[in-house]
N, C-alpha and C positions, 0 to 999 in steps of 0.2 A: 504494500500500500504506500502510496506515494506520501509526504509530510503533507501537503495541503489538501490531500483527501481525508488522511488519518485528521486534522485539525478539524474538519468541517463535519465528517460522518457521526450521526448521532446515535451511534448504538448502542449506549445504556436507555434512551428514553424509549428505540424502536424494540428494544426486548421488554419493555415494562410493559409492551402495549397486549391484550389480549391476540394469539398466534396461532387461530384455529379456523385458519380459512383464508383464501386469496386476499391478494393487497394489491390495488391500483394505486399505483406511482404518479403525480402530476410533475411533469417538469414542464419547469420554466426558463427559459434559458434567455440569452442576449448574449451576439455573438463581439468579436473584434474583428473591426477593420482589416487589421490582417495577425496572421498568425503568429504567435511568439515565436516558434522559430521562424519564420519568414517564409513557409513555402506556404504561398496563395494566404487567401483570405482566411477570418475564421470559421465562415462558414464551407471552408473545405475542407481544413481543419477537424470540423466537426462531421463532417459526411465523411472522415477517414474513421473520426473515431466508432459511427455509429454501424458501419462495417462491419466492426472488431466487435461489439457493444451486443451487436444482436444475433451473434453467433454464441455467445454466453448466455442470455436472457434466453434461448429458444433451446440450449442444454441443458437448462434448470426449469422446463417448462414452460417458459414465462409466453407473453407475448405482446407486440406492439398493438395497442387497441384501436388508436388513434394519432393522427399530429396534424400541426396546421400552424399556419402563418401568423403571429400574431400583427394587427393591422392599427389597433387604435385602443386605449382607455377608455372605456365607456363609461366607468363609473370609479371614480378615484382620482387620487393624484399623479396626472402622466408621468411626472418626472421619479417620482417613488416608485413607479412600475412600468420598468423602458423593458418590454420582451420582446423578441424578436420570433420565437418560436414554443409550441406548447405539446407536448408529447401526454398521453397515456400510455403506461407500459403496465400490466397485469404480471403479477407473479404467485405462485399456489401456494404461499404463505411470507412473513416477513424476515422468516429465516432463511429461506430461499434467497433475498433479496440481499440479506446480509454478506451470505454465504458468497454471493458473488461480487461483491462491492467490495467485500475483503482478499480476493483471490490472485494468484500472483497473476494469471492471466489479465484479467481486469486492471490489475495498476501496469500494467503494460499499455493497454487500449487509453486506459485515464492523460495519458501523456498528449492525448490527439485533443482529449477534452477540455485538459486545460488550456492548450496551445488555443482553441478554437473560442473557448467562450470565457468573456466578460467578467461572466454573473448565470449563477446554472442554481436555481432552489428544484430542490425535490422534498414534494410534499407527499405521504403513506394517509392515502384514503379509505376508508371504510367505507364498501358502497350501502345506500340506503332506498336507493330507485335506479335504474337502469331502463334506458328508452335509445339504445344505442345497436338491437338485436338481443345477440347472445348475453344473457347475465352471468354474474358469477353464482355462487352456492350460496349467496347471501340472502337474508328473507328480502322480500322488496312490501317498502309502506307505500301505504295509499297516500299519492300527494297530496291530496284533499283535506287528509286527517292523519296528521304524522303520530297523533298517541295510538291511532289503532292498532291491533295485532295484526304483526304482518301476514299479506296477501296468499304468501306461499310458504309455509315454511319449508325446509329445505327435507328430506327424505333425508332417512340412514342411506350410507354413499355406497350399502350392497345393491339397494332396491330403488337408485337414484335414476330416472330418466336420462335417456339421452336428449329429448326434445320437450321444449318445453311451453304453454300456453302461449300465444301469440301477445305481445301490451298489452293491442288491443281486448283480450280477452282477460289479459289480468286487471284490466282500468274494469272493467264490470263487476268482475269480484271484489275488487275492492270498494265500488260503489255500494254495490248492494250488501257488503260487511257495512259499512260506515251506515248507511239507512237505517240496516236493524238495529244497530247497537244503540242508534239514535231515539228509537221508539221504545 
């Protein structure tokens, strides 16, 4: 592990956290002009690292969910939050996640990371609704009425489907939970 990863990585708080079930990763990132060693931009930089990045993440399970361009602040202070790019990365627990952020392979790939960005936060999410497809094992609440019991709870992982309700078809159930309980 590189010193300015070991400085940054927070893993006594990410072992406190409950570890019994996937963890979506939000990165944030903002790149540099160009790369501290000088070959190309940061954001090349970072497209070497994410090469190396996600041959690791998809060894350990993981998977890229999502990423996309960050374009504007819509609600905040711009200059408190200059991103340039926003990643969803899914991993099948936070040990998983650890396991690989501390491995020698990974501080190999992290050298491209830091070369490339700025300002890189990763934030370890607990999903709570999922409108994205595929969910994780996690219950999903009805948006409507976040104290309700969740919609689905998740099956023992013998007798766990492969395929599971359509949204659209979980936004009913959980309509019609939140109604009755209402009456």
């Amino acid at each position: 592990m590189t010193l300015a990863l070991a400085a940054h990585l927070n893993i006594e708080r990410l072992q406190a956290l409950p570890d019994d079930g996937p963890v979506t990763m939000l990165n944030l990132m903002r790149f540099r002009e160009r790369s501290l060693d000088g070959n190309g931009s940061g954001w090349e930089a970072y497209l070497r690292y994410s090469a190396l990045a996600i041959k690791l993440i998809k060894a350990r399970g993981g998977t890229i969910v999502w990423t996309g361009q960050a374009e504007a602040v819509a609600l905040g202070m711009p200059d408190a939050h200059r991103w340039d790019y926003v990643a969803l990365v899914r991993y099948p627990s936070r040990a998983t996640f650890l396991d690989m952020m501390t491995s020698p392979q990974y501080a190999a790939a992290n050298v491209e990371r830091e070369n490339g960005c700025a300002d890189h936060a990763i934030l370890a999410v607990r999903e709570t609704y999922n409108n994205l497809g595929k969910s994780s094992e996690g219950a999903i609440r009805c948006p409507s009425n976040k104290s309700s019991p969740p919609c689905e709870p998740p099956p023992p992982a013998a007798s766990r489907p492969t395929a599971r309700p359509s949204c659209t078809v979980r936004r009913r159930i959980c309509a019609s939970r939140a109604s009755s309980t209402a009456s």
